[in-house]
C-alpha positions in Angstrom: 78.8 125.6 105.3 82.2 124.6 105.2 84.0 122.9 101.6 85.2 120.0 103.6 85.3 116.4 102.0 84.2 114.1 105.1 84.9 110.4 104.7 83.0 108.0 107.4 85.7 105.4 107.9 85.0 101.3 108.6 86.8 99.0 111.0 86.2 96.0 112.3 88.2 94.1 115.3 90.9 96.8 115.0 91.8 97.3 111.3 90.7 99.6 109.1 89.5 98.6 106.1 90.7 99.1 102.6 87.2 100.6 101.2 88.2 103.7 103.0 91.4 104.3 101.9 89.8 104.4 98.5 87.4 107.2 99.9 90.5 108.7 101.6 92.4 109.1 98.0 89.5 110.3 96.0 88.5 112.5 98.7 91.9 114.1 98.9 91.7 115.1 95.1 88.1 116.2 95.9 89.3 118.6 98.9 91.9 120.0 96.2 89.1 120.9 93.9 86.8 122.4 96.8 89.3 124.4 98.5 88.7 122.7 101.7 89.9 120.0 104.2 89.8 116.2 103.7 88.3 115.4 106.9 88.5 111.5 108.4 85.1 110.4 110.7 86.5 108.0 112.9 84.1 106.5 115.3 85.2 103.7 118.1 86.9 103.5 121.2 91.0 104.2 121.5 90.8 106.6 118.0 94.0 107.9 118.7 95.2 104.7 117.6 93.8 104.0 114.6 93.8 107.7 113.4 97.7 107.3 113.0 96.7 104.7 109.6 94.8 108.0 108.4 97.9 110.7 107.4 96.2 111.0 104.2 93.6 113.1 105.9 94.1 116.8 107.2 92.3 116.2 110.3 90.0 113.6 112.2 87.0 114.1 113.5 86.6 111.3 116.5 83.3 110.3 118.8 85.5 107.9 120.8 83.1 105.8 123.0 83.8 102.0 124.0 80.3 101.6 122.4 81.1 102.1 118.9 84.3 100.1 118.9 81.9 97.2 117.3 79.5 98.8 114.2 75.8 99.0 116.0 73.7 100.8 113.4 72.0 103.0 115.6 74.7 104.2 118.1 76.8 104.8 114.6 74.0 106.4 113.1 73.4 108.8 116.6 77.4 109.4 116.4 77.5 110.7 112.6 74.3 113.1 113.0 75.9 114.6 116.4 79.3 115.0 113.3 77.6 116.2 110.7 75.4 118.6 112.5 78.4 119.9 113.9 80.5 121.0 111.0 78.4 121.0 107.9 80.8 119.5 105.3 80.1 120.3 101.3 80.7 116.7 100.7 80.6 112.9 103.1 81.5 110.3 101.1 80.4 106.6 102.5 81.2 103.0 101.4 78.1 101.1 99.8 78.8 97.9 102.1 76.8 96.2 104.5 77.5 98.7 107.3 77.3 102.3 104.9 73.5 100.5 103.6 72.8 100.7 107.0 74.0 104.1 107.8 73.4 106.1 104.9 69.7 106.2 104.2 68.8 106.9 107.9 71.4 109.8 108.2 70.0 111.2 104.9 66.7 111.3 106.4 67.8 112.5 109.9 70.2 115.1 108.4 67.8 116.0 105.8 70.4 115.9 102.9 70.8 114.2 99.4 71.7 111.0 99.1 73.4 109.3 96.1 73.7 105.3 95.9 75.6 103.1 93.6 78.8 105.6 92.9 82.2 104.7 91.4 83.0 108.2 90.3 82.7 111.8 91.6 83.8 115.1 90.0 83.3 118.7 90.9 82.4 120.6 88.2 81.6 124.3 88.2 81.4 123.9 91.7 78.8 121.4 91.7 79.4 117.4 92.8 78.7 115.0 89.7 78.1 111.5 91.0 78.2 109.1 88.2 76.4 105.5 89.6 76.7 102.0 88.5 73.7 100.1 88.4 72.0 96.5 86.8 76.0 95.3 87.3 77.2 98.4 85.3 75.3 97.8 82.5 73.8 101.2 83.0 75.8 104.3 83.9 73.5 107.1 85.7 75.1 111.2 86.5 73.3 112.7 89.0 74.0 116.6 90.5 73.9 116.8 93.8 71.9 119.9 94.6 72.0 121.9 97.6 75.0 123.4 99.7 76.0 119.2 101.6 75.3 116.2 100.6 75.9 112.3 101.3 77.5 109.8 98.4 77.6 106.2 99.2 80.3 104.7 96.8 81.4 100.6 95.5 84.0 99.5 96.6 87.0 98.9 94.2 85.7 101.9 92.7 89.3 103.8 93.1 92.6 102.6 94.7 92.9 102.2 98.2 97.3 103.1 97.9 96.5 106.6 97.2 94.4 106.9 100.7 97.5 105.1 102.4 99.1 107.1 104.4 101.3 106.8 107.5 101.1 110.1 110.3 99.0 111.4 112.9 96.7 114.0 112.3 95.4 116.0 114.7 92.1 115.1 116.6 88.9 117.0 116.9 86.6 115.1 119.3 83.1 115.3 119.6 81.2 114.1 122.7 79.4 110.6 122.2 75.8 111.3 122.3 73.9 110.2 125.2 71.7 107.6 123.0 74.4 105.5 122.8 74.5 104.2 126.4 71.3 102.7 126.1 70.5 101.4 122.5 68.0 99.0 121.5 70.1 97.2 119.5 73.2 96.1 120.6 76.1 93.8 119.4 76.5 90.1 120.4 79.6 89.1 118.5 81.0 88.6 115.6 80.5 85.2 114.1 83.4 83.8 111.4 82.9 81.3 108.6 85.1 78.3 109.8 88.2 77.0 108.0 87.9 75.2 104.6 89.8 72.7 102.8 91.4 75.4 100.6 92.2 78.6 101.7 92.4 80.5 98.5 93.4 83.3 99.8 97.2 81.5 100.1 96.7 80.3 96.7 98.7 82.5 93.7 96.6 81.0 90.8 92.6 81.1 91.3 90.4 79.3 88.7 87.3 81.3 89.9 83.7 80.1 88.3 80.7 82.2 88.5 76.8 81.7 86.9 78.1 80.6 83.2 79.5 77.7 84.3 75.2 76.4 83.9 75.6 73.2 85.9 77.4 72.1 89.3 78.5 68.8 86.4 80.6 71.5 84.8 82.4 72.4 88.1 84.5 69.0 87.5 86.0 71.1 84.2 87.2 73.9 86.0 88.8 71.0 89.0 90.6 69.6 86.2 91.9 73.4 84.9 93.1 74.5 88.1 95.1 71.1 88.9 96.6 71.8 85.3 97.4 75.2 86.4 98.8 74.6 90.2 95.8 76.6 91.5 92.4 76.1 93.6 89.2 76.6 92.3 86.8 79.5 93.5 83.7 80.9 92.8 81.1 84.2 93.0 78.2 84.7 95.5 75.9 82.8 92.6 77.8 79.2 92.7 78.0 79.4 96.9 74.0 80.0 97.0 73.4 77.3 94.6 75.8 75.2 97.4 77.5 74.2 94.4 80.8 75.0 96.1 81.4 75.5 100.0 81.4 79.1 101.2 84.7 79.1 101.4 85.5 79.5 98.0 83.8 82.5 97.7 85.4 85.7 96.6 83.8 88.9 97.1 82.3 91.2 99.5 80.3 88.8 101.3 82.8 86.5 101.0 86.6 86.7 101.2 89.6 88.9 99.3 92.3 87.6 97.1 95.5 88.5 95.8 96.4 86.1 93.1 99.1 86.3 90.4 96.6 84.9 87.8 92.9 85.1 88.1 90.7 83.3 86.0 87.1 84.4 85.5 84.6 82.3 83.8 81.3 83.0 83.3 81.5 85.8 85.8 79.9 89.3 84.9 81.5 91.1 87.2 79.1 92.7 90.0 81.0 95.5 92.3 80.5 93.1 94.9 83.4 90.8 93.1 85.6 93.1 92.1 85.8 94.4 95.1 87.6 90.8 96.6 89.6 90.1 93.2 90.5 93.3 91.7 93.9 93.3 93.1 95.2 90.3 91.6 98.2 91.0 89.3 97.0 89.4 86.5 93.1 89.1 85.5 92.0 87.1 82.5 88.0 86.7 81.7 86.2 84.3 79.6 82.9 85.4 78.9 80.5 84.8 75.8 78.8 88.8 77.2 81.2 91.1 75.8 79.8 93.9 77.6 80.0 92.0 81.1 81.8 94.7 83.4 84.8 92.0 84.4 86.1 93.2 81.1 86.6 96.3 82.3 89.3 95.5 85.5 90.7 91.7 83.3 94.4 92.2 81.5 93.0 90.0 78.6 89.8 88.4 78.0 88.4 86.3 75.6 84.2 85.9 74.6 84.3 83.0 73.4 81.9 79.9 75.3 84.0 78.6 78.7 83.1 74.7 77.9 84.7 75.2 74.7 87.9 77.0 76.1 88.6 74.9 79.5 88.8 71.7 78.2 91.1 72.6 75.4 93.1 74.9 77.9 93.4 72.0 80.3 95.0 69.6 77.5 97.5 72.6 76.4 98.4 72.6 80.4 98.6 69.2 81.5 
């Protein structure tokens, strides 16, 4: 077994995706603390290509097939036993997205290693790896050991900053035949169908008045209207708000929904789910308004306040306008 730190890397139509820088950096100070290589799994077709995004890692380790270009759960899934079976590594991090949920389980079966869910830390320590996992919204912080000589950790996005996994070069290329499964798999990919254009794109917007469950009533959304207008911003929301069709899907920040960049981000009545941060948690400046002062958006806003949001907007609103 070698002391390798593997990290499965996502794409989709040609770019690589910012949850695996994050693994890229972390796993670069976990390969320090090993002893061993940080090792990028790059599967898809023309990997030359994209591996010249991954300079962070030592090396990359490519099953480059025209049938993995698009993410098909079981041709990926075939792709990363044929890896891992291959060279063993101590450690292969995953993201907990849509696309590592559907990978990660299965190869922990196939490959018969552990499997820990939820992460947004890992250590080694004495040797061993120390997963810490959020769960119940990270309300409840759970350490684990991973026992055994390999494992597999699937990890939140926005857990660790994706600059430190940026890294222009070329690393050299180990490639590993496809495996034959792939040419013939029972599931197979159609296309990929987008959300259509809104009447605000908030990602274009530099001040987001963003609205999640506290806000009680779609009535209230009329409060949070007047804010942004006050405040020369758009109004967007969490996954809860967009299922209750309070507010188009559009608006929706997150992982399911889109990523955001503003100067000022407004929170209210938003606790803070992974899913969340993971689209706002780049904005330069957060501030949250929430009466729970344990909610987890405390943890990533710049100020916050825990006082009730109907109380605050309107008052903010007349200070504004």
């Amino acid at each position: 077994m070698s002391q390798d730190i593997f990290v499965v890397v996502e794409h989709q139509r040609g770019s690589i995706d910012d949850v695996s820088f994050e693994l890229l950096g972390k796993g670069r100070a976990l390969a320090g603390d090993t002893g061993g290589a940080l090792v990028a799994v790059l599967l898809g077709s023309d990997t030359a290509t994209k591996a010249s995004a991954l300079g962070a890692a030592d090396r990359v380790v490519a099953v480059d097939d025209q049938g993995l270009e698009d993410f098909n759960p079981e041709a990926w899934l075939a792709a990363l036993e044929a890896v891992l079976e291959a060279h063993s590594p101590r450690l292969t991090l995953m993201a907990y997205t849509s696309t590592g949920m559907d990978l990660s389980s299965a190869l922990s079966i196939r490959c018969g290693l552990p499997l820990v869910s939820y992460a947004n830390d890992v250590a080694i320590e004495d040797g061993a790896v120390v997963v810490t996992s959020q769960m119940y919204g990270g309300k409840i912080l759970a350490e684990s050991v991973l026992e055994g000589e390999s494992g597999l950790v699937s990890v939140l996005a926005g857990s660790w900053p994706a600059d430190a996994g940026r890294k222009e070069g070329a690393p050299p290329i180990d490639s590993i035949a496809a495996p034959a499964s792939i040419s013939d798999p029972q599931v197979r990919f159609v296309s990929l169908i987008e959300p259509e254009g809104g009447d605000v794109d908030i990602t274009q917007h530099d001040v987001l008045v963003s609205v999640g469950r506290g806000i009680q009533s779609k009535d209230n959304i009329e409060l949070v209207e007047g804010l942004a207008k006050a405040m020369g911003g758009a109004v967007s929301a969490s996954r809860p708000i967009i299922d209750n069709k309070w507010l188009p899907k559009t608006r929706q920040v997150g992982k399911s929904g889109l990523k955001v960049k503003a100067r000022v981000y407004l929170a209210l009545g938003i606790s803070g789910a992974p899913e969340h941060i993971e689209g706002m948690k780049d904005s330069e400046l957060i501030i949250a308004i929430n009466t729970d002062e344990t909610a987890p958006i405390f943890e990533y806003a710049h100020y916050g306040v825990t006082e009730d949001l109907l109380d605050i907007v309107p008052l903010l609103t007349e200070r504004l306008s």
